[in-house]
N, C-alpha and C positions, 0 to 999 in steps of 0.2 A: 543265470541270466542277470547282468547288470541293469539295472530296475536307476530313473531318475531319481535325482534326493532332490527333497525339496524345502525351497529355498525358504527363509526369513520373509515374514509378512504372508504366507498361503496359511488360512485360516486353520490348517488341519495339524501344522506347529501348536496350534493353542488348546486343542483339545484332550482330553480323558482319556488313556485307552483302556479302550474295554479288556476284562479279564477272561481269556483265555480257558476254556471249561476242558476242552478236548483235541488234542492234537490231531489233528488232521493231517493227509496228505500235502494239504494246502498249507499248512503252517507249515509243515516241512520244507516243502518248496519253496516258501517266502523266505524259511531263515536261510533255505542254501543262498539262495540269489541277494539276501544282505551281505551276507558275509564276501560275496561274491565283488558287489558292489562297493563294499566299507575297504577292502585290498585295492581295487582298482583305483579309487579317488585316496589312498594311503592316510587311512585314518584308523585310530584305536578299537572304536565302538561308533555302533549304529543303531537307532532305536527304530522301531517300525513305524510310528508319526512323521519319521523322517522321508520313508518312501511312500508316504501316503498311505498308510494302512494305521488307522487309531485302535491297535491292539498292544497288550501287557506282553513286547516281547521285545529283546533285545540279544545283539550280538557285541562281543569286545576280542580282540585279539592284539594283548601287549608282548608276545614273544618275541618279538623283533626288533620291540623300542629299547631308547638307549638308557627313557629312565626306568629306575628300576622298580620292585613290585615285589613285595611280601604276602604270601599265604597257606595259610592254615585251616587243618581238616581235623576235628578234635582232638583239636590242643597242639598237632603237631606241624612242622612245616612240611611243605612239601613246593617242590620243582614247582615254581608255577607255569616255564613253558609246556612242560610235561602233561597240562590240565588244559590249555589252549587249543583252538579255540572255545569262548564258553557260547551256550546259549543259554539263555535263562526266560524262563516262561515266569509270567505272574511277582516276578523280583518283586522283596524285602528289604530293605534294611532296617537296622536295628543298629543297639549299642554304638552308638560315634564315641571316638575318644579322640582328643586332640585336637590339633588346627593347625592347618598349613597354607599356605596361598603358594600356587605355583600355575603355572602359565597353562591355559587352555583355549581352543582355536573348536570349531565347529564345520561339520561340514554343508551344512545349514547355512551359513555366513561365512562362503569365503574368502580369502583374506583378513577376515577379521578374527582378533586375539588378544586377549586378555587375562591379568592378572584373576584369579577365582578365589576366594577363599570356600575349603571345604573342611571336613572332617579328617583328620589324619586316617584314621583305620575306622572301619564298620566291619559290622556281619552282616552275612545276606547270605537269604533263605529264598530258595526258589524251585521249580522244576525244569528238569532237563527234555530234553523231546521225546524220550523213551520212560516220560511220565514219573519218573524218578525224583525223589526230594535230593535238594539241594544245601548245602549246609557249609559256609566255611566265613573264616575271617581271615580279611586283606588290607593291605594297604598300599602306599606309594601310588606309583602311576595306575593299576590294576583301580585302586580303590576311586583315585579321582576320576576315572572313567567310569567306573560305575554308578559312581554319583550324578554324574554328568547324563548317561545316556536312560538313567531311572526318574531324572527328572523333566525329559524327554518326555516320558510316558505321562506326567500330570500335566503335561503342557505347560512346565516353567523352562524359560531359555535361561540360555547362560548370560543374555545381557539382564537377566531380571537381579539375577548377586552380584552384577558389577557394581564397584563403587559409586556415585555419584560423579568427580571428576572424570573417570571412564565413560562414563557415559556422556556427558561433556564432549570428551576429545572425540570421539565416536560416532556421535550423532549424524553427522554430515554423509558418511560411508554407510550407516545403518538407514538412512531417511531414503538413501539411493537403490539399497539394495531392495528396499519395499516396495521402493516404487518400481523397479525392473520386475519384480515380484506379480504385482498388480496389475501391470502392463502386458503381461503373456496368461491372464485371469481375461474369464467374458464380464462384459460388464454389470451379469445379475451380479456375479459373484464378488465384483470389486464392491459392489455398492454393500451386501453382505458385513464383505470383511471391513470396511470403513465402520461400522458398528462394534462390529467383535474387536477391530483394534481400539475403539474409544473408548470400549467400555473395561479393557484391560488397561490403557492408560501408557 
């Protein structure tokens, strides 16, 4: 089922997600119907904060894209379209090495896109829906999506590591989109979120 994403400025972008103890029917269902959604709106990765659900889960699927994606399964590489789509329950990361800046868009915000700087490669540890531990190190686009959609889950956006001047040029587009945001919100909840945005800044 394609499930709404939801937009820049709905307080539930800003939130924790809780961790995941037991998969569930229902968790299953939620990541069929991300991943469902994250294809139809032709994006990389989808976090669950995204559809409204403040849980430690996420879905990515870069098989298809043009840039490309290094990963490895102790020690070794392997095919990464071969391992797509992932799910990852309760995701890790660990060991960053490197630093790259390369271009990242959200589906959270769209039309808007931005220079990111991230970690060239990490590892991340997580479980799969069949409760199974997860283990590998990645990089390239694979990696910057996963950095991207894990940080989803702590409630930091991607306009939170833009640059300064980025966010500058930005502001006008992002001031708009909060407020389209707010505007299809009842008005306990706007009043709410005018708080949780002040107090995020």
């Amino acid at each position: 089922m394609i499930l709404p994403i939801v937009k820049y400025g709905h307080p539930v972008l800003r939130q924790r997600g809780k961790r995941i103890e037991t998969v569930t029917p229902q968790i299953r269902e939620l990541a069929a119907s991300m991943l469902e959604t994250m294809r139809a709106a032709n994006g990389v990765g989808l976090a669950a904060p995204q559809v409204g659900e403040s849980l430690m889960l996420l879905v990515v699927d870069v098989s298809e894209a043009e840039r490309p994606s290094s990963m490895q399964i102790a020690g070794q590489d392997v095919d990464v379209a071969a391992h797509m789509p992932l799910v990852l329950v309760n995701p890790l990361l660990s060991e960053p090495s490197g630093e790259e800046i390369g271009g990242e868009g959200c589906l959270s915000f769209p039309g808007i896109s931005a220079d990111i700087t991230r970690a060239e490669a990490i590892t991340v540890t997580a479980t799969d829906l069949d409760g199974q531990s997860l283990r590998f190190r990645c990089s390239g686009l694979l990696a910057r999506a996963i950095q991207h959609e894990v940080d989803h889950l702590h409630g930091v956006l991607f306009t939170d590591r833009m640059d300064s001047a980025t966010k500058v040029s930005l502001s006008g587009a992002l001031k708009r989109l909060q407020k389209e945001t707010q505007a299809a919100l009842g008005p306990a909840r706007k009043r709410g979120l005018r708080g949780l945005m002040a107090a995020r800044g």
